[in-house]
C-alpha positions as CSV (number, residue, x, y, z in Angstrom):
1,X,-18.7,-71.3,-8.3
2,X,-15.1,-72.1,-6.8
3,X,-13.5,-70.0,-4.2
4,X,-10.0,-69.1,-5.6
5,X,-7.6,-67.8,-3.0
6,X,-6.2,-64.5,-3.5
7,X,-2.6,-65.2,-4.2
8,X,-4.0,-67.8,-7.0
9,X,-5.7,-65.2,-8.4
10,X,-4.3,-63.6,-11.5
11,X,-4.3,-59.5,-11.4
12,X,-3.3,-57.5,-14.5
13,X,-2.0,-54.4,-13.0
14,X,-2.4,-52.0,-15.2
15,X,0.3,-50.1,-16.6
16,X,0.6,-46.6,-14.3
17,X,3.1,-44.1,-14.8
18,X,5.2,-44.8,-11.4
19,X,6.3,-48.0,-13.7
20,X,7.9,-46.0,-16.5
21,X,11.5,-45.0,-15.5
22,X,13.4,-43.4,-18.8
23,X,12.8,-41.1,-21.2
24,X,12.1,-44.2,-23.5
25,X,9.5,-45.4,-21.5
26,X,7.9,-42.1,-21.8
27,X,8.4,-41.6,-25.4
28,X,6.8,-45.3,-25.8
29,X,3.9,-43.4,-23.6
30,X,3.5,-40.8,-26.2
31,X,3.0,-43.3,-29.2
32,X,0.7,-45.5,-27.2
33,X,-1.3,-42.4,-26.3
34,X,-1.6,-40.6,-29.8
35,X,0.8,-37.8,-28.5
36,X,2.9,-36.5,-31.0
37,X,6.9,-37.3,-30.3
38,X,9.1,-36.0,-33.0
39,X,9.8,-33.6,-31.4
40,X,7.6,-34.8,-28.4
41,X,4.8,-32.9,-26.7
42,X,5.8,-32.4,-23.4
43,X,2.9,-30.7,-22.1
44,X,0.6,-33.0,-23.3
45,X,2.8,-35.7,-21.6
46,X,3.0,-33.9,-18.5
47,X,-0.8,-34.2,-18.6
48,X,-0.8,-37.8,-19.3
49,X,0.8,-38.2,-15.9
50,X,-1.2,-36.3,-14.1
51,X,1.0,-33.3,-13.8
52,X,-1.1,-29.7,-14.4
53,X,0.8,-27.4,-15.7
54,X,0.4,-23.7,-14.7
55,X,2.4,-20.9,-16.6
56,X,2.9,-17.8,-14.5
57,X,5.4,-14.9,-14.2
58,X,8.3,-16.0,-12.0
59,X,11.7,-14.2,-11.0
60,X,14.0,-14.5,-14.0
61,X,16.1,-17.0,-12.3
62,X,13.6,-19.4,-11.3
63,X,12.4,-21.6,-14.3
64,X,9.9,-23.9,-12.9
65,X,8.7,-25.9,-10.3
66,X,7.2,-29.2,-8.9
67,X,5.1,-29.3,-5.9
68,X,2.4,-32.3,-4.7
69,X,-0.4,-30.6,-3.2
70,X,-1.0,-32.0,0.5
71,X,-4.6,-32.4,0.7
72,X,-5.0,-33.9,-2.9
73,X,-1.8,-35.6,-3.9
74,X,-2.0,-33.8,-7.5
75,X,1.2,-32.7,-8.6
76,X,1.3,-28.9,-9.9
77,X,3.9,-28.0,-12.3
78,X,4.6,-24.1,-12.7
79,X,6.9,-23.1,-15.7
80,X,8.2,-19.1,-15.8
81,X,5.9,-17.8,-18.3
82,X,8.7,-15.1,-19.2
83,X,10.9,-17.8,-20.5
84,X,11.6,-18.6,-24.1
85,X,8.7,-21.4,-24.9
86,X,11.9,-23.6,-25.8
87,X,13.5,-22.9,-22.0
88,X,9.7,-23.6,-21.5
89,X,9.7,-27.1,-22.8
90,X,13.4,-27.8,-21.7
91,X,11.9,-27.0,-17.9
92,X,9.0,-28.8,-18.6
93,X,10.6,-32.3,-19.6
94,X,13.1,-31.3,-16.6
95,X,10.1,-31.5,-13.9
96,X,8.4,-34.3,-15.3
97,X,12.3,-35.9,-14.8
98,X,11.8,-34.7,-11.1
99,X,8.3,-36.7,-11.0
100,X,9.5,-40.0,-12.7
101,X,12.8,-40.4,-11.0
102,X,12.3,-38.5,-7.6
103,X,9.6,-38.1,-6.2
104,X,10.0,-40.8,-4.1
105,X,12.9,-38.8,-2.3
106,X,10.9,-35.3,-2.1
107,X,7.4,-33.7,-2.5
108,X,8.7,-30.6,-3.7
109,X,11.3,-29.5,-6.4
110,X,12.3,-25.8,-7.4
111,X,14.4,-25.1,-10.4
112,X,16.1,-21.9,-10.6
113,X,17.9,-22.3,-13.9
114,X,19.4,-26.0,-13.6
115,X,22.0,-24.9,-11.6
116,X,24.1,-23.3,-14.5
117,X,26.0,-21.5,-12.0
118,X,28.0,-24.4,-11.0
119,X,26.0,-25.4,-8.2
120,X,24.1,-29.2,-8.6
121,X,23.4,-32.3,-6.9
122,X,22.4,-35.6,-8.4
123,X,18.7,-35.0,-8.7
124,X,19.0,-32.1,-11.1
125,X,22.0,-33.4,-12.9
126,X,19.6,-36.5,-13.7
127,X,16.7,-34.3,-14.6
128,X,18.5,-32.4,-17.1
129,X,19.6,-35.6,-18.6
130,X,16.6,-37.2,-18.8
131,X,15.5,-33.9,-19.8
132,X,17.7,-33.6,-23.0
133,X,16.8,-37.5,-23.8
134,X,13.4,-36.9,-23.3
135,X,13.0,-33.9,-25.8
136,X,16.1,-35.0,-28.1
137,X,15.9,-38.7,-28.4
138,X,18.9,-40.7,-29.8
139,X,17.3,-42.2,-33.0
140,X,15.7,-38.9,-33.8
141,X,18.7,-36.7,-33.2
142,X,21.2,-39.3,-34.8
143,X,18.2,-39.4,-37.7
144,X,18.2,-35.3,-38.0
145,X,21.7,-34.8,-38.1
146,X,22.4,-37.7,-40.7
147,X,19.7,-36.8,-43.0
148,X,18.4,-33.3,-42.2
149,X,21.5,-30.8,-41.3
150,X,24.1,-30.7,-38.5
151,X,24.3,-27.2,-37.3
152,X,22.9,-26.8,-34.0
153,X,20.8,-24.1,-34.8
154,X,18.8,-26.1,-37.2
155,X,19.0,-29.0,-34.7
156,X,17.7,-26.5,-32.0
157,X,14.7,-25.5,-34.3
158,X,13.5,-28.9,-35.0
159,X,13.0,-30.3,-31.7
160,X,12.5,-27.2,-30.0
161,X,15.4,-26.3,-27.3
162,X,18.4,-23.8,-27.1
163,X,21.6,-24.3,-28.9
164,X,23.2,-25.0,-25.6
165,X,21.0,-28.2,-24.4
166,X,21.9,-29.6,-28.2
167,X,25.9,-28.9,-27.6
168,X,25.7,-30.5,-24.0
169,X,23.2,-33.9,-26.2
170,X,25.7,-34.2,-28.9
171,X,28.3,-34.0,-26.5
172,X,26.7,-36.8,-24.4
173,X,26.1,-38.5,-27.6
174,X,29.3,-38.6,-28.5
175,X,29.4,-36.0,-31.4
176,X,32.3,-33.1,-31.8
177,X,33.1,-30.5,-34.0
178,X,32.5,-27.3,-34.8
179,X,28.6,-27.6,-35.8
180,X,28.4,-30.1,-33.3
């Protein structure tokens, strides 16, 4: 038997989920793990991660919220379980967002209704995005609305959301008009 310095040594890291950084990456996740992704399953995605996800009651302003747990490092997710289950989703992809892309900069994140009233920083102008590209990927959305129908409400059925988070996608898309 040789002795084989360490450095020599080849490791195969194994993929973890701190490596995946867009909504692609993700959504390649999904495949790889059976999950369904047209539309994708968030909250068996969040799961995937290692993210539980608790429903409960919550003020109607607050939507959801990501907290790592100090004694075991789990991360809990808790989604208003008074919202519409496609605000649901929409907070949902927006957490896991906060988990991919932030949680290097905070062990906690509270979301009370992604900042509509005018109110933001960075972190939860990204989350939304990834959010929206997350749950509305490109290829499908461009798919749905060339071959299936471009109204958003029929857009808003098929993968889930609310009218308004597919007006601000086709927007960011690069769509206009009156149905989108």
């Amino acid at each position: 038997m040789a002795f084989i310095k360490r450095s020599e040594r080849k490791s195969r890291k194994p993929p973890e989920f701190e490596d995946l950084t867009t909504p692609e990456d993700l959504i390649a996740l999904a495949e790889k793990k059976g999950l369904e992704t047209n539309p994708v399953s968030v909250s068996e995605l969040a799961s995937e991660l290692g993210i539980s996800v608790r429903f409960e009651p919550m003020p109607d302003d607050d939507s959801g919220s990501l907290k790592k747990e100090r004694k075991t490092g789990n991360w809990i997710m808790t989604v208003n379980s008074l919202h519409h289950p496609h605000r649901q989703r929409f907070t949902i992809a927006h957490e896991i967002a906060h988990r991919i892309r932030h949680a290097a900069n905070s062990d906690s994140f509270e979301d009370k209704t992604f900042f509509r009233n005018g109110e933001s920083n960075w972190m939860e102008a990204e989350a939304n995005q990834f959010a929206a590209a997350l749950l509305m990927p490109e290829k499908y959305f461009n798919y749905f609305i060339e071959n299936e129908s471009s109204t958003v409400e029929d857009v808003a059925k098929y993968f889930q959301v609310s009218s308004m988070a597919v007006r601000i996608r086709a927007k960011n898309l690069g769509y206009e008009g009156h149905n989108l």
